[in-house]
VOMIMAR-90363 format. One line per 4 residues: their letters; for each residue x negated, y, z of C-alpha. Coordinates in steps of 0.02 Angstrom, whole numbers. Example, Ala and Ser with C-alpha at 12.3 -4.5 7.8 and 13.67 -1.06 7.14 Angstrom:
2
as = -615/-225/390  -684/-53/357
This chain:
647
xxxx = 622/2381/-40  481/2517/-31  298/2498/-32  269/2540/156
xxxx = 386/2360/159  245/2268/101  77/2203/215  -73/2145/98
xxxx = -181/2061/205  -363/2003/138  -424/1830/145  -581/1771/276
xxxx = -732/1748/187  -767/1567/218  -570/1557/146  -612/1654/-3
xxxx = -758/1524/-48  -632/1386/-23  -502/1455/-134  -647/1499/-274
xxxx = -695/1303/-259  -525/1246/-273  -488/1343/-428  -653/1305/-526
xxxx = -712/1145/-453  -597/1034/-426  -533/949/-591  -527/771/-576
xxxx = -351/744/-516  -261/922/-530  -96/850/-525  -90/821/-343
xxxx = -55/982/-333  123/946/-347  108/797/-230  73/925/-101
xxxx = 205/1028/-131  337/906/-130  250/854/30  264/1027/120
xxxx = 441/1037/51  489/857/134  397/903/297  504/1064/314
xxxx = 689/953/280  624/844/411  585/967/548  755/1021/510
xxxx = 848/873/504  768/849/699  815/1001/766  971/967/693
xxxx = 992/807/786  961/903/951  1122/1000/926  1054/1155/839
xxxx = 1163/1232/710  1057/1300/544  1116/1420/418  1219/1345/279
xxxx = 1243/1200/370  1340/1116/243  1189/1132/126  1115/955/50
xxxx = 940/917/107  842/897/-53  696/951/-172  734/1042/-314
xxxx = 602/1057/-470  624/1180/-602  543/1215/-756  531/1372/-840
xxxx = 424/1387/-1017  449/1552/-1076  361/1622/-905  245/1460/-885
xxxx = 334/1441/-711  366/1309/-614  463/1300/-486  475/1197/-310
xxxx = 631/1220/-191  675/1120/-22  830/1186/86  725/1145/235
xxxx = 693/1248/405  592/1381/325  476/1517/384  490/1712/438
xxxx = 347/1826/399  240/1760/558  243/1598/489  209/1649/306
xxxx = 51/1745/378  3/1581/486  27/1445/405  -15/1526/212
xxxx = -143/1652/262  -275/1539/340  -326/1371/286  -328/1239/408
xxxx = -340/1380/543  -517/1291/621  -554/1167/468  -614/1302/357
xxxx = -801/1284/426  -805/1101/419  -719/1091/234  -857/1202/175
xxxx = -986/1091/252  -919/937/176  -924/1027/4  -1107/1084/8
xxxx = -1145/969/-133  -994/1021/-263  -1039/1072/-441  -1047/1267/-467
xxxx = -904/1368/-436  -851/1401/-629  -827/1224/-657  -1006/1225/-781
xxxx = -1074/1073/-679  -1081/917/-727  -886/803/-724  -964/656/-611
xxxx = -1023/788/-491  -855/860/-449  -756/791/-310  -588/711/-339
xxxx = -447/828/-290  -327/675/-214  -485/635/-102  -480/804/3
xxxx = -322/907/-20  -210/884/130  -377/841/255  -392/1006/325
xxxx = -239/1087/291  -268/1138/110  -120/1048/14  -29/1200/-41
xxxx = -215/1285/-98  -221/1145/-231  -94/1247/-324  -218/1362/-363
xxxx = -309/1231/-481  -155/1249/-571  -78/1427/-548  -152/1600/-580
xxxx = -18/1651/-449  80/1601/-321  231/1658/-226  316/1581/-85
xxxx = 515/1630/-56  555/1565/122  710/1594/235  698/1530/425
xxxx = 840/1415/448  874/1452/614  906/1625/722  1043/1773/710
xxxx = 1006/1878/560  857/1757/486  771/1867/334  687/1808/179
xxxx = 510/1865/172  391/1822/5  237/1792/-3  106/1815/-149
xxxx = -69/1773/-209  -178/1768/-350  -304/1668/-248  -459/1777/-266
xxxx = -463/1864/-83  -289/1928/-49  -106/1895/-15  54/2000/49
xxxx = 196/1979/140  366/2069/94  557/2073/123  595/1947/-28
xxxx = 747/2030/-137  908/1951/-208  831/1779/-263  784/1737/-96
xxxx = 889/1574/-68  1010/1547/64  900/1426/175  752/1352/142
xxxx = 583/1379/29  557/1409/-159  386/1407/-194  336/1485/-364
xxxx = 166/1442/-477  132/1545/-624  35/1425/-713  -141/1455/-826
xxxx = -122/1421/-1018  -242/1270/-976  -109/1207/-882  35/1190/-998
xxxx = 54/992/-968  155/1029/-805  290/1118/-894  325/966/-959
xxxx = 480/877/-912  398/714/-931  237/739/-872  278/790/-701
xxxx = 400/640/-696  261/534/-703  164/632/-557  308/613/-449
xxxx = 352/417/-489  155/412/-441  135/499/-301  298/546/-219
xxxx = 395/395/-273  470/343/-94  526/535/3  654/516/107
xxxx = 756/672/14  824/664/-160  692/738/-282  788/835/-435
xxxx = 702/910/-588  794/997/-682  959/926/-597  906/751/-614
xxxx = 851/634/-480  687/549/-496  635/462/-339  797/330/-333
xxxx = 697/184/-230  690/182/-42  524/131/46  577/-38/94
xxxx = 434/-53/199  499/63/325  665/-19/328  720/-141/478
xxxx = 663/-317/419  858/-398/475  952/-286/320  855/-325/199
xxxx = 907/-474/74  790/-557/-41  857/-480/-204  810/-320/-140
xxxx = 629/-397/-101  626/-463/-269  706/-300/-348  577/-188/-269
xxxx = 405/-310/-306  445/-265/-477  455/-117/-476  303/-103/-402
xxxx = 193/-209/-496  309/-192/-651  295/-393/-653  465/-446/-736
xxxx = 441/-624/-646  503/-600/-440  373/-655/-315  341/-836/-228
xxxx = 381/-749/-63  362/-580/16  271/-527/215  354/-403/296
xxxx = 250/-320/440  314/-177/565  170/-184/689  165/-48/859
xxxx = -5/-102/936  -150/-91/931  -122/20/789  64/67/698
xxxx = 81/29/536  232/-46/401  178/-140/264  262/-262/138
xxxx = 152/-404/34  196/-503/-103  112/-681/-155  144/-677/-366
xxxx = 221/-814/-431  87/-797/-577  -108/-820/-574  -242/-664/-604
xxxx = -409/-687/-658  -532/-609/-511  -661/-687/-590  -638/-611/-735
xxxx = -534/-464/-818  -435/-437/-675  -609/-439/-568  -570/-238/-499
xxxx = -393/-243/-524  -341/-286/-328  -297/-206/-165  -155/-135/-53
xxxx = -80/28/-121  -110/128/47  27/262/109  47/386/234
xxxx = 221/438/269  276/387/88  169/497/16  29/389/-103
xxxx = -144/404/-40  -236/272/-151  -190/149/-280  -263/-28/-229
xxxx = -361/-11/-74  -496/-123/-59  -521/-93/138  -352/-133/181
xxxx = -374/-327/138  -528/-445/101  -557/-518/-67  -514/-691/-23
xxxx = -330/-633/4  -358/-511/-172  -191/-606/-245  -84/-509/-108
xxxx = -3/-346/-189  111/-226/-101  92/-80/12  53/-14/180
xxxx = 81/132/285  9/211/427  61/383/473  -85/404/602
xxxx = -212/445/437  -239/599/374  -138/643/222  -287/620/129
xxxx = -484/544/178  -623/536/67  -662/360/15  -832/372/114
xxxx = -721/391/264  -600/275/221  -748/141/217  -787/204/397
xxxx = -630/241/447  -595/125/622  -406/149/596  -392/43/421
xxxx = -544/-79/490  -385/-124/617  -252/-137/500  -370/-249/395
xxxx = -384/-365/549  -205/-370/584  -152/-401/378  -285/-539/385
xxxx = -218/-626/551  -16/-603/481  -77/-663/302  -152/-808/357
xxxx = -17/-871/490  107/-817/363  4/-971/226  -9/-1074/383
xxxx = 187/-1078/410  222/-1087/245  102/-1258/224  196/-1315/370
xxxx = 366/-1278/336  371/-1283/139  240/-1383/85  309/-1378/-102
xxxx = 282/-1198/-92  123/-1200/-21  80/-1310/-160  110/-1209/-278
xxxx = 35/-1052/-215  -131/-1157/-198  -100/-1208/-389  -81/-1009/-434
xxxx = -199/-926/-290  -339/-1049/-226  -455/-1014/-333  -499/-836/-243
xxxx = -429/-907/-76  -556/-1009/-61  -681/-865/-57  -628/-852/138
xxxx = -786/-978/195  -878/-794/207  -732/-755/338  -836/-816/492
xxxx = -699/-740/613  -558/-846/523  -664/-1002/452  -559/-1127/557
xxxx = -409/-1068/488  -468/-1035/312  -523/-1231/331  -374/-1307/365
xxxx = -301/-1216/227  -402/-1284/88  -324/-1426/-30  -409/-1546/-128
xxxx = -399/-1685/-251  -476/-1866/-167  -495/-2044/-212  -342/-2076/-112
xxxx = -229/-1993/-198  -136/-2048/-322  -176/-1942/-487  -255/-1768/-516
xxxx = -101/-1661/-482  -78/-1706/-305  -163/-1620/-172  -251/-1630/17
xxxx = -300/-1551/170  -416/-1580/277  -331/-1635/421  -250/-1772/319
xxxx = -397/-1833/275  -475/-1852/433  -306/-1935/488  -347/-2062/358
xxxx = -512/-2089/395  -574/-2271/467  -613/-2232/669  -810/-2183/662
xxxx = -825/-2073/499  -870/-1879/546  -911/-1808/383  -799/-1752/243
xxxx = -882/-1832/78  -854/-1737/-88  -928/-1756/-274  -927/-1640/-410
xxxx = -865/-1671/-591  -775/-1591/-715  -602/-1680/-689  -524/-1830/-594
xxxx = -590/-1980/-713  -757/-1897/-706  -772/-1901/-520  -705/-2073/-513
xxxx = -821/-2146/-644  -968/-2067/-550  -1093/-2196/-509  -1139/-2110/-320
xxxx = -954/-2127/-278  -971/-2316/-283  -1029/-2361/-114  -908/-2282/-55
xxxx = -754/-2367/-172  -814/-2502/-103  -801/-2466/87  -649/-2385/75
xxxx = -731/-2204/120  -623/-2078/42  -707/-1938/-62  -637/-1748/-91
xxxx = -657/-1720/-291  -714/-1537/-329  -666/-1453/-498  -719/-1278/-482
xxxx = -897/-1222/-468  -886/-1111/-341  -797/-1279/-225  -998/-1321/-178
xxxx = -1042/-1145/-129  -901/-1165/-12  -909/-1332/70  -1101/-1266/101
xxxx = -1026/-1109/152  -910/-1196/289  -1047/-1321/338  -927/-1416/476
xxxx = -718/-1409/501  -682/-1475/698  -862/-1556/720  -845/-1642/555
xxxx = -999/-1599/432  -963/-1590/239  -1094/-1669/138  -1103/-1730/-38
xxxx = -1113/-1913/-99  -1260/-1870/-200  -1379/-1841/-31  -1292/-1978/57
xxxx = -1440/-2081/126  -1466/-2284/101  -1382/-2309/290  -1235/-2186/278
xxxx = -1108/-2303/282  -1182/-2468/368  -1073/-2424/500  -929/-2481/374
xxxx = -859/-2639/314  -836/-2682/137  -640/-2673/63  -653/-2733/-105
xxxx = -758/-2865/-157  -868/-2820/-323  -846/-2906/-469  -985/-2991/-587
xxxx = -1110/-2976/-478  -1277/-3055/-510  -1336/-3203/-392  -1501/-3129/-275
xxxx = -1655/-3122/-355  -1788/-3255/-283  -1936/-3185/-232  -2040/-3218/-393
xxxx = -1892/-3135/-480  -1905/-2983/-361  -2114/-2967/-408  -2042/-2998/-605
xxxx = -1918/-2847/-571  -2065/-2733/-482  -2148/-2754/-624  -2000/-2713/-748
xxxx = -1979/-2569/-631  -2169/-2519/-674  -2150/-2554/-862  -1988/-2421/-864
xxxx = -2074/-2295/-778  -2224/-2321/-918  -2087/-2289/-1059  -2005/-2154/-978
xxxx = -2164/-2084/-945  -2154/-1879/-850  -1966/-1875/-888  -1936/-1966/-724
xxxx = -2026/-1935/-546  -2024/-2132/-514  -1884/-2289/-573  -1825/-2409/-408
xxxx = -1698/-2518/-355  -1562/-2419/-291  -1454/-2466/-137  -1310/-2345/-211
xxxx = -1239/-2421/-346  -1104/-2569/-358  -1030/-2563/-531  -1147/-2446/-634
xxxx = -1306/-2507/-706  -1428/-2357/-662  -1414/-2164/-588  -1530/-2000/-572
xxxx = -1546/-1952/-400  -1639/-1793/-342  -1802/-1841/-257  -1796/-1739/-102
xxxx = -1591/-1744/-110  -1595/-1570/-77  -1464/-1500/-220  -1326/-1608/-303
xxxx = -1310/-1604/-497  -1192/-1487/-510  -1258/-1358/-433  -1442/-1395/-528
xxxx = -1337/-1352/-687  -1273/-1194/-603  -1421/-1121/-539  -1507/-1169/-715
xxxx = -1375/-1078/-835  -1368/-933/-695  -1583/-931/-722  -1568/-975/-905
xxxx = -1663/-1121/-887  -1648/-1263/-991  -1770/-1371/-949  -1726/-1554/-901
xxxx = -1753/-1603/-714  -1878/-1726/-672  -1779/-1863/-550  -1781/-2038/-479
xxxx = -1702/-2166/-589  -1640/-2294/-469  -1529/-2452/-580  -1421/-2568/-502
xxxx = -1543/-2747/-489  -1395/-2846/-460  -1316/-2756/-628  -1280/-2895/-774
xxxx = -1401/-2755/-909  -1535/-2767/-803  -1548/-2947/-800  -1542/-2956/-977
xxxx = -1677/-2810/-959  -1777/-2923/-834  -1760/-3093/-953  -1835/-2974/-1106
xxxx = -1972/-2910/-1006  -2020/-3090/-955  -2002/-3128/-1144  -2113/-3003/-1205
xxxx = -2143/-2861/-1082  -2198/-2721/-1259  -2036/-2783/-1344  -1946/-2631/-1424
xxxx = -1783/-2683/-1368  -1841/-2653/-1202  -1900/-2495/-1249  -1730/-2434/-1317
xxxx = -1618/-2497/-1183  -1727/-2408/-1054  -1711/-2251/-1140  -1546/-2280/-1168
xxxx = -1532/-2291/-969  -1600/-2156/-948  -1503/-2052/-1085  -1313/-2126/-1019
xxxx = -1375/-2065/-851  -1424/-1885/-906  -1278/-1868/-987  -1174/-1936/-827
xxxx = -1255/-1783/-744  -1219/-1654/-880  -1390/-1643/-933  -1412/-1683/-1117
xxxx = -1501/-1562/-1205  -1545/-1663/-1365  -1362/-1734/-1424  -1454/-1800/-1614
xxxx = -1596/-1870/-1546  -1488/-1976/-1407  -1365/-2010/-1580  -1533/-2085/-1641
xxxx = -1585/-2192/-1516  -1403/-2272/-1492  -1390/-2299/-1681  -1569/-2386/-1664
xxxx = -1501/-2481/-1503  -1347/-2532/-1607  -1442/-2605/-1770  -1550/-2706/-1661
xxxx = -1403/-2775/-1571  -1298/-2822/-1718  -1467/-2887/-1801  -1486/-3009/-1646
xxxx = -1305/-3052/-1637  -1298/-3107/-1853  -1460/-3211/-1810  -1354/-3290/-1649
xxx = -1190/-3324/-1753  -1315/-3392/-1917  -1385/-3517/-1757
């Protein structure tokens, strides 16, 4: 080969400027680089591989169609080979020798804002490699992060008397083009990088295992390094839904999520229209925390054409649905989008729309079909589901979805919806009642639930706090309205006959009782003094002797105590009192009074009221000084009941 062989060719300026940032600007994720590569090399086996199904006949056609990766210390070189359909000197000059042919210009533009060229500006102001290679035609550029040169070996797999040609670059304004000599291979490309000292890592056998298990994980063509083959797993995704047994489903979720427990169940979607795009979900058989640790650590691992794009892609699938893992992959995007544009990008918005709509019918069969199983994916994931109330598209079917604990159930394990409870409610009742409490004998023992034991009104029991944000959230389910027993006015359920009949109730007052109760009423209020807004009879209560009830009924306990710890505020709130008249304390409370109306007992029982009802609500901020006041309440009893047993 002479000199006159060889054609050096100089670089456009605006390519110049993009090879310059390339080299010195973009650090934060060099080792896409090699992502790239392996790319390129499993584009050119597949253009083969089709030509070859038309009935053309390539060189060596008994050749294996595979990646080969070599690693070569001694002359920092490593080494990328695919025995695909290869390019002659044209192609070198075409495809090498300008960037993106028309996407120079607008690359530049988007990079107007990158740190110096020289790498001296600051690390958060340098754009993320794996967020711009491949966009506009730059993949095999990203070498140059790594390598101080470059050569390119290629051989054209098709056409009488095909000939090797090499190209080479040092990527600061020039390349040529030559015959290639006796290491040209037989078909095929062998790209060479000569890499920089401060690149040493990728010479490492293990290192650039890890890149390609990351990245490249899922090509269709065997992937060797060093003779061994590193990408062993198919991408099941892509694979016809009918072959595929539930092992394998099992077999690839963990090696996915590297979760040694297999999945509750698995959703398999090949959609055509309006937008194409394979993906495969997972539903965990094990709880995160999105509230907590694990708040970040969510999203669909998005693909294009096997090739990694972005680990956990919040776009792809709403928050609600965060317990969903798995992968999708749409071979209309670009190899690689900036997040900004993935945000904006009308293409994912779709597939969100279509994973939300297959997700959901997907929970809605399952609740159907396998209730057991639904069961316990509400147990494990309904925490987050719930989160869907902001889902104003898909409210109706987020509703029906929901499970609860009630007053008709059984114990605190089982579970309802909300269709069975309005097929259990008496003909008339269009509101879905629900109390707050920590667990199951809390809500039961709540004194606002009582009026409604005693009707026979079932009420939804809510353990988690966010439950209230999301029954306000959802406001009404089919025309039914969800409202709290707390803000239930005096006349909600005069509509409804009683079903149990109260025990140990009190004959009715007369009416000079009822002006000796008024004024017991009067006398509490005088001993309470600012802690509560006003003491009266309630119309609530059945079994309990008093309850604090919000004077405008506006906000239910529980979420007073929320707000407050969100606000720091620990201050007590000022209520209503109301006490049960018929109640057998408050007689004994009314006899006292008409005894001796400034008698201490008096005094201590009504702040002992008040205390067992603050602390009903969650409210007690004093714990010693209510201590104090029981101790005093218990002396005086067992002082009255010696004198009584002496009698």
């Amino acid at each position: 080969m002479t000199r006159k062989d060889r054609q050096t060719r100089e670089f456009r300026a605006e390519v110049r400027k993009v090879l310059n940032i390339l080299t010195h600007s973009l650090y934060a994720n060099r080792e896409i680089f090699l992502r790239e590569l392996i790319s390129n090399a499993s584009d050119a086996l597949d253009k083969l591989r089709f030509r070859v199904s038309r009935g053309e006949k390539p060189l060596a056609p008994d050749m294996p169609l595979e990646i080969r990766i070599s690693i070569d210390k001694d002359k920092k070189l490593l080494t990328v080979a695919d025995t695909g359909i290869g390019m002659n000197a044209e192609e070198l000059g075409e495809n090498l020798g300008t960037i993106a042919k028309s996407g120079s210009e607008e690359f530049l533009a988007q990079l107007d804002n990158v740190a110096p060229a020289g790498g001296d500006g600051p690390e958060e102001n340098r754009p993320d490699a794996a967020n711009i290679v491949g966009r506009f035609g730059i993949g095999f550029y990203s070498a140059f992060m790594v390598a101080e040169k470059m050569e390119v070996i290629s051989r054209p797999a098709f056409g009488d008397g095909a000939v090797a040609h090499v190209w080479t670059s040092d990527g600061l304004g020039s390349y040529s083009i030559e015959p290639a000599g006796d290491d040209a291979p037989e078909r095929g490309t062998v790209v060479k990088a000569y890499l920089k000292d401060n690149s040493a890592e990728f010479l490492e056998k293990f290192r650039l295992e890890s890149v390609i298990r990351n990245h490249s994980a899922f090509m269709p063509f065997p992937i060797l390094l060093d003779g061994s083959r590193v990408n062993s797993e198919p991408a099941l995704w892509l694979e016809p839904k009918f072959s595929i047994k539930r092992e394998q489903y099992d077999a690839f979720y963990k090696t996915l999520t590297y979760d040694a427990k297999a999945p509750l169940d698995a959703l398999h979607l090949s959609v055509d229209a309006p937008v194409q795009f394979n993906a495969l979900l997972y539903l965990p058989d094990s709880s995160q925390d999105f509230f907590g640790m694990d708040r970040d650590f969510w999203g669909i691992d998005l693909y294009a054409r096997r090739v990694l794009i972005q680990r956990r892609n919040k776009d792809l699938i709403p928050e609600y649905l965060a317990f969903f893992k798995g992968v999708a992959d749409a071979e209309d995007l670009p190899l690689n989008i900036s997040r900004e544009t993935l945000q904006e990008n009308v293409l994912l918005r779709k597939i969100n729309q279509i994973i939300v709509k297959q997700a959901l019918s997907h929970l809605e069969k399952t609740a159907g079909g396998e209730p057991e199983k639904y069961l316990r994916f509400w147990r494990l994931h309904g925490k987050i589901f719930k989160l869907g109330y902001h889902d104003f598209p898909n409210r109706e079917r987020v509703s029906a979805l929901l499970r609860f604990n009630s007053s008709a159930l059984d114990d605190g394990e089982a579970l309802t919806g909300l269709e069975d409870y309005m097929a259990r409610a008496p003909e008339g009742q269009k509101t879905f009642w629900y109390v707050s409490a920590p667990n199951r004998e809390a809500a039961r023992l709540n004194p606002h639930t009582e009026r409604f034991r005693a009707k026979g009104i079932e009420v939804l029991y809510l353990y988690e706090p966010v439950d209230e944000f999301v029954m306000e959230g959802l406001g009404k389910y089919r025309e039914w309205e969800f409202k709290p027993v707390e803000n239930a006015p005096d006349d909600a359920l005069s509509a409804f006959e009683d079903k149990k009949a109260m025990q140990g109730k009190s004959a009715p007052l007369s009416e000079e009782e009822q002006k000796n109760f008024a004024a017991l009423l009067d006398r509490m209020k005088e001993i309470l003094g600012d802690k509560v807004k006003e003491v009266r009879v309630s119309q609530r209560l059945e079994d309990s002797p008093s309850v604090l009830v919000s004077p405008d009924g506006a906000m239910t306990a529980s979420m007073e105590k929320l707000l407050k710890v969100m606000h720091k505020d620990d201050s007590l709130p000022v209520k209503v009192l109301e006490v049960n008249q018929a109640h057998p304390l408050l007689r004994g409370m009314l006899r006292i009074f008409k005894a001796d109306a400034r008698d201490n007992m008096l005094t201590l029982m009504t702040q002992g009221l008040f205390d067992a009802s603050l602390l009903l609500d969650g409210f007690i901020k004093e714990p010693q000084v209510l201590a104090s006041r029981l101790n005093s309440l218990l002396a005086e009893t067992a002082s009255l009941y010696a004198e009584v047993r002496k009698a």
